[in-house]
N, C-alpha and C positions, 0 to 999 in steps of 0.2 A: 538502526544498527547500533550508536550507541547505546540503547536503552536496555539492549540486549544485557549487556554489564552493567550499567550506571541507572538499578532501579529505582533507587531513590530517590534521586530527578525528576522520574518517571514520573513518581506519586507526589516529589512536591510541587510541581508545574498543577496540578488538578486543585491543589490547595490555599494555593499564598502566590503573592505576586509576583510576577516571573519577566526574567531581562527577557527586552522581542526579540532578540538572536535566538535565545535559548526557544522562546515560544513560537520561531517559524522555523526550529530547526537547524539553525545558521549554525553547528559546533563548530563547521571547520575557521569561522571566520576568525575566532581565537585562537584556536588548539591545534596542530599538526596530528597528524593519526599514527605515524609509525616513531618518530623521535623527537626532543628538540634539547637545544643548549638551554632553556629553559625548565623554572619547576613549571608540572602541571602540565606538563606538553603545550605549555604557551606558545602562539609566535613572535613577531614583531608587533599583530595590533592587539592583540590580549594582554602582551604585557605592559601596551602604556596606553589606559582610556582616552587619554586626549587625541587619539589618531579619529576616532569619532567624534569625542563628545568635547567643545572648545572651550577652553576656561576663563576664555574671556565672556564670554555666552552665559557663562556659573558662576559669573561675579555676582550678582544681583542676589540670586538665591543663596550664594553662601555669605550673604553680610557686610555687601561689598569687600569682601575680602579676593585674591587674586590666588588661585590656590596653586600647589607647588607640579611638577609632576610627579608622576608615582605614589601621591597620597589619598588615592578614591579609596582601596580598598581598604583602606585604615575606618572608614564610617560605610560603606559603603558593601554589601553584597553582592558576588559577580552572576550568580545564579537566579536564586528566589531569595522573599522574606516574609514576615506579616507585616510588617511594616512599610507605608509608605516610602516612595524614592530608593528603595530598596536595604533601607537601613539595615544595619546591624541590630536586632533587636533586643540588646540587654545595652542600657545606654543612659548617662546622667537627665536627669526627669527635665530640666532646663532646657536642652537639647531638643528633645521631641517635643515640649511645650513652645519651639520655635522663641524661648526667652534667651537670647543668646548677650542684650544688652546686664544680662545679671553678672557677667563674665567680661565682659566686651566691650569698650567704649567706643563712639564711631571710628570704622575706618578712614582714613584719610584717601586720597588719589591715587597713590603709589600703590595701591590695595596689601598694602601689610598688616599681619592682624596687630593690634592693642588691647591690653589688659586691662581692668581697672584697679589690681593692684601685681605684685612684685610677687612670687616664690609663691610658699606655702601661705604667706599672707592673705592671697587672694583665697585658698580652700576654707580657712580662718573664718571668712567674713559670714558662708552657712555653718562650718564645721566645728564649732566654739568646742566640742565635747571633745576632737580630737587635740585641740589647742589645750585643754583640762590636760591630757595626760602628758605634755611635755614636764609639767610639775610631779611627776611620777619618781622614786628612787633609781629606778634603771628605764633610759628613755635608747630605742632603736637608733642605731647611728643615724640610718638613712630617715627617721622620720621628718628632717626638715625639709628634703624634696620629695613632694607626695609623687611629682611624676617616671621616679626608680620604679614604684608600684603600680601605678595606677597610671590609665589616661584618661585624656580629658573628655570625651566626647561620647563614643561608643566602645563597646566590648564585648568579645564572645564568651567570656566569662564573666560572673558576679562580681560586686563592688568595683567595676570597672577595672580590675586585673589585665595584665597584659598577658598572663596565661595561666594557666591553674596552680593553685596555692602552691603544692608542694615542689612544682617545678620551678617557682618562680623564690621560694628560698635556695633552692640547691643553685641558685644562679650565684648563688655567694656562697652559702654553705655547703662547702662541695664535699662527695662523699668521705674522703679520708677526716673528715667533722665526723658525718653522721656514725663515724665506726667507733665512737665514741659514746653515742647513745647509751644513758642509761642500763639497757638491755638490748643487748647486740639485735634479739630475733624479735624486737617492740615494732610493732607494724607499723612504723611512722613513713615508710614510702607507700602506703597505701594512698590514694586519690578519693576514698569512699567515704566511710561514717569514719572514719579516723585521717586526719592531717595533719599538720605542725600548730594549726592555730586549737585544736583539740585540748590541747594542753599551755600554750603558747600565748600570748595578747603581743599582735602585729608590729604595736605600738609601742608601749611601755608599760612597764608592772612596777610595784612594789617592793614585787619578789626575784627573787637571782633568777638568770635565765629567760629573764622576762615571762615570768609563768603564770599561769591565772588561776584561779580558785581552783578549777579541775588540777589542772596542773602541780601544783603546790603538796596536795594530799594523794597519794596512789589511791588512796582507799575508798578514791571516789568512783574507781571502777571497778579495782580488786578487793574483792572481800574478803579480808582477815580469815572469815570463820570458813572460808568454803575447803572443801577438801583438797582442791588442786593445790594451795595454796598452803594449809598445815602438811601436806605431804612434802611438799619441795621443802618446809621449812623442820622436817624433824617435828612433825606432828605439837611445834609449838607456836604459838597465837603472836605472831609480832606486832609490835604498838604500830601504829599509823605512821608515828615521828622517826620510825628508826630504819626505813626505807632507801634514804640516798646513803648512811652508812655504808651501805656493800654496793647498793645499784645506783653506781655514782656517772657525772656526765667526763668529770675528770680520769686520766690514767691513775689508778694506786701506784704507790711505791714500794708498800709491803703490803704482806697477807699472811697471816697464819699457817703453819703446813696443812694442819689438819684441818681447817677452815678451808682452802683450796683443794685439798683431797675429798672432800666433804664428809670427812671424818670426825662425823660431831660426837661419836658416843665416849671419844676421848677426854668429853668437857664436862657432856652434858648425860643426867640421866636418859635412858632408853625410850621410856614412855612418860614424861610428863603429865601430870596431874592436874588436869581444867584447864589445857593448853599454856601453865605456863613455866617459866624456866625455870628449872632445875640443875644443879650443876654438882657436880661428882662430890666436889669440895670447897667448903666457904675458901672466899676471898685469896691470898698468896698461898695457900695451901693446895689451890688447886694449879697453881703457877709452877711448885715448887717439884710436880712431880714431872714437869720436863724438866725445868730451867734449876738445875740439881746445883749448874756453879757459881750461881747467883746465892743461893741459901747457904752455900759451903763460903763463900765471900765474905757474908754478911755476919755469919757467926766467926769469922776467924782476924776481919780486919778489925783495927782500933774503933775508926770512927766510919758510920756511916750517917747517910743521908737521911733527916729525918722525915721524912713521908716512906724511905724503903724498910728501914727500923717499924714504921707500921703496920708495913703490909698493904699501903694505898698504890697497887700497881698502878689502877686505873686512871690515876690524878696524871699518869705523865704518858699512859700506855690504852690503843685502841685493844679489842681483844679480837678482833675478826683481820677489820684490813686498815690500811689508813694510807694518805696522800702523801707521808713521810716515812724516811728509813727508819728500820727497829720499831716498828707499829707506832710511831710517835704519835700523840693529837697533838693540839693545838698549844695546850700546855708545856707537855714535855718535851717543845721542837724549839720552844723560847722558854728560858730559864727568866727572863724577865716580870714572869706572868705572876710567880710568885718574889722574887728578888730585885728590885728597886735596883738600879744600876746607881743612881742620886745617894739610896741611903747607904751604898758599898763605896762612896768615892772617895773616904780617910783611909781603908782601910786597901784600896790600891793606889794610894802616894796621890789622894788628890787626881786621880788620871777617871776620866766617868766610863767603865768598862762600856764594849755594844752586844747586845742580846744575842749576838752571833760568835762569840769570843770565850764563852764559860767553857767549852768542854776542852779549849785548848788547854788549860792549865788546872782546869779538875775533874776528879772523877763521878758519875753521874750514880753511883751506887754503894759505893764501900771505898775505902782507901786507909794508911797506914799512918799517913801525914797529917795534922792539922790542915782544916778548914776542905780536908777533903781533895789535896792536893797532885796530880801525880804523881808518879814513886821518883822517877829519876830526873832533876832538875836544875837549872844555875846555882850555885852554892849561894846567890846575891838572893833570890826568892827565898830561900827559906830562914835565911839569916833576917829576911824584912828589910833589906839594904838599896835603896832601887834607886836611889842619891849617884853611885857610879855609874849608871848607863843611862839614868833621866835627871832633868833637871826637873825642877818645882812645877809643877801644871798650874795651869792658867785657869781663871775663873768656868771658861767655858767647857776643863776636863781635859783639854785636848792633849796629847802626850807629848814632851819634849826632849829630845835626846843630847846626847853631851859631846857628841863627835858625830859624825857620817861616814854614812855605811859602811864597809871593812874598816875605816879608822876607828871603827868603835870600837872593835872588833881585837884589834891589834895593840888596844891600852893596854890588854895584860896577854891577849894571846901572841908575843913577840916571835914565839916560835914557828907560828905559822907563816906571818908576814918571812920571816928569814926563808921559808918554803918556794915563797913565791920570785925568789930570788936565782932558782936553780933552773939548768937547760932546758928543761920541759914542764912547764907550768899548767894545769890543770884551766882549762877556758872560763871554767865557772867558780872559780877558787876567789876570784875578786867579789863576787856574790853572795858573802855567806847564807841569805835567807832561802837559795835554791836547794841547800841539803839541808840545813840547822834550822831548828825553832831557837826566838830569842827567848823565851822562860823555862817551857819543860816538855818531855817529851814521854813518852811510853818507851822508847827505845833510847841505847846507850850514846853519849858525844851529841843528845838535845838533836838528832836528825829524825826528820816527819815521819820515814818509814825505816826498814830493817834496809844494811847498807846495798843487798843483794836486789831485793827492791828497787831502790831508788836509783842503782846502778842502772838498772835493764830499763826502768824509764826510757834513757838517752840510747844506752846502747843496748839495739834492740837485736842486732844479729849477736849473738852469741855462738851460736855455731861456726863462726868462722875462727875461733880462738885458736893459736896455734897450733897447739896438740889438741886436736879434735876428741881424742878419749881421755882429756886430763880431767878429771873433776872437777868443776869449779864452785860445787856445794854437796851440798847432803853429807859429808863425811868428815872425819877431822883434822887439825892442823896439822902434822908428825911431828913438828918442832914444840906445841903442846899437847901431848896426847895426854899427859899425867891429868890435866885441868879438862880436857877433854873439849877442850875449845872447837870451832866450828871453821872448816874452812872457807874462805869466802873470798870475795875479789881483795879486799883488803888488804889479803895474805900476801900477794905476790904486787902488790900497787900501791903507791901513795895516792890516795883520793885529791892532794894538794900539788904536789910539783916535786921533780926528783931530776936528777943527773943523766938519766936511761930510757930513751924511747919507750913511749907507752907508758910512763910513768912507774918502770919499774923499779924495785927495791936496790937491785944488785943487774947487772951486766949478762943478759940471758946468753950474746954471742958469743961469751967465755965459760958457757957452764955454771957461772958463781952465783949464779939464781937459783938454779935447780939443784946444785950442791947445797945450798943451803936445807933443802928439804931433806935430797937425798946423798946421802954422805955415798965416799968410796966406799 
């Protein structure tokens, strides 16, 4: 009756050594026939061998060792094998050589097993080649317990795996990883001629990623020259090296329009000549017919940057995608790379700038100021005067200031501090660095963004403003229309602290707010 379904059985019972349950028949003695709380439709004595076979009985044969319950099937096949005792037959060669003291020093009485060494040290003592690659540039977290991967004894898959490659990475590298893959539709969930270690070494590599000679070069599968591959690419021949540029394992942070629209004939000539690149227009020429107000920048500010003065986009800029904002590489995401922060530190008061700090108080292309400086600034920065808000720096660059925090603030801005004095004081008014930059800023009053901005940061419903159709931007002051000023929260609010709920100018519940704007 079973065989009826379970033809495989069938045929490996004629072939390889078969448990005598199975070979007189016995299924029910394991398996129930219509359900169980059990995988496998097991019962009670299928699911635990010792109801037949006693382990104290299987001390001898397993090394005097006492074995546990529930661990037969872990070496053990519950059907047939080719192998004697019914082993599992893909299985460390010590094991079926019955050399178990290569591993194993005597058991003692208590039959607990013993090792003859500790950890991965005991894999060490045959596996010296694997102990080689711990001296490797990038070595696998887990490769100092080999038994994450591997067991000890027997296995139904190769290299003694506890289950097939690629499932047994995704036990840690779990999909929302793999969606990151190079190339989203790269067959690497395949189980066939392609897996993780295809490209991969288990252990450790040399190379990022832990990637092996295949791995490392795409071109050891994909051929430059073939047609699949100059068609995706605009019929142009890409170098071998220039692969992880677009098909990277990381998220980009920028990408070119027309490089993501794949709109290359914007760059590049139509048909390329012997597969190779071609481009509409040399070097910032070819830059300059998008990027029109960068060239309009560059001819109208005083000073600019001398690599944009060039025309060296590419010293600070990727041209397709890159892993930083504004297509930045490596270069142009650290101003360090060419500017020595050590050999700038007389000319910022002795204070050693950080590689993350230049574009606060300069501009990255053109600008009107000396040294390439913001437009709108503390009068003390341009004057070169930095003695009032720092003291002298210390050998190690570190910056030191001459008061703390808003008392710094309030040496000469007296006005404000007197602000903070009145019925309704703004929360964040004792903080100046939450609105103001302390050197310079792109916007008016040295604050990080436009004040409309920085407002809606905190206050984020705006919709609830009293008069729901007042305008609170896009249009202009009425009290300056001649200067054509901007209305803005400003208008009707001290950003610092005022006499009038909500921080207002003038008394709204008498009118004298809104009279201000709009007369009788």
């Amino acid at each position: 009756m079973c065989f009826t379904c379970h033809k495989e059985l069938e045929k490996e019972i004629k072939t390889k050594k078969v448990h005598s349950l199975l070979k007189d028949g016995e299924c029910s003695t394991c398996h129930e026939v219509h359900s169980s709380a059990l995988g496998s439709l097991l019962n009670a004595t299928g699911s635990e061998c010792s109801t037949c076979h006693d382990l104290t009985d299987l001390k001898k044969t397993h090394f005097g060792i006492l074995l546990k319950k529930g661990v037969c099937t872990s070496c053990h096949e519950a059907h047939t094998s080719s192998k004697n005792k019914l082993l599992i037959e893909t299985g460390h060669p010590m094991f079926f050589d019955g050399g178990c003291d290569a591993c194993h020093t005597a058991t003692g009485a208590d039959g607990k097993s013993k090792l003859a060494a500790s950890g991965e040290k005991l894999c060490y003592m045959c596996h010296s080649d694997i102990q080689d690659l711990t001296k490797k540039k990038v070595v696998h977290a887990v490769l100092s317990d080999c038994s994450i991967c591997h067991t000890a004894h027997v296995a139904k898959t190769k290299k003694l795996l506890y289950k097939k490659m690629n499932d047994l990475c995704y036990d840690c590298h779990l999909a929302d990883t793999f969606s990151q893959h190079p190339i989203p539709k790269h067959p690497v969930y395949l189980t066939g001629r392609i897996n993780c270690i295809s490209c991969h070494n288990p252990h450790a590599s040399d190379n990022k990623k832990m990637l092996n000679d295949t791995g490392k070069d795409c071109t050891n599968c994909h051929e430059v020259k073939s047609k699949q591959l100059l068609t995706a690419h605009f019929d142009i021949m890409v170098s071998k090296d220039s692969c992880p540029k677009c098909h990277t394992f990381a998220k980009i942070a920028s990408a070119h329009p027309n490089f993501t629209n794949h709109s290359c004939s914007a760059c590049h000539a139509k048909k390329p000549k012997e597969g190779k690149v071609e481009l509409l227009k040399p070097g910032k020429e070819l830059c300059y017919l998008c990027h029109t107000k960068i060239k309009e920048v560059i001819s109208t500010k005083k000073f600019v940057h001398g690599i944009v003065k060039d025309g060296e986009c590419s010293t600070c800029h990727e041209v397709h995608s890159s892993f930083y904002k504004s297509l930045l590489n490596d270069t142009g995401n650290n101003c360090t790379t060419c500017h020595d922060p050590k050999d700038m530190k007389n000319s910022h008061f002795g204070i050693l700038a950080k590689k993350d700090s230049c574009l606060k108080c300069h501009e990255a292309h053109a600008g009107d100021k000396e040294k390439l400086l913001l437009a709108k600034g503390h009068p003390f920065i341009y004057d070169k005067s930095c003695d009032p808000c720092h003291e002298k720096s210390t050998e190690k660059g570190e910056y030191r200031l001459t008061g703390k925090d808003e008392k710094l603030c309030f040496m000469c801005h007296s006005d404000i501090e007197d602000l903070l004095k009145k019925k309704v004081v703004h929360r964040v008014a004792k903080d100046c660095t939450i609105c103001h930059l302390a050197h310079i800023s792109n916007f008016a009053k040295l604050l990080t963004k436009s004040s409309e901005k920085l407002c809606a940061d905190c206050h984020l419903n705006i919709a609830s403003h009293p008069i729901s159709q007042h305008p609170i931007s896009g249009t202009t002051d009425p009290r300056f229309s001649k200067e054509k000023k901007p209305l803005t929260c400003l208008s009707c609010h001290n950003p610092h602290g005022a006499d009038y709920s909500g921080l207002l100018f003038a008394d709204y519940s008498t009118g004298q707010l809104c009279l201000s704007c709009h007369k009788k």
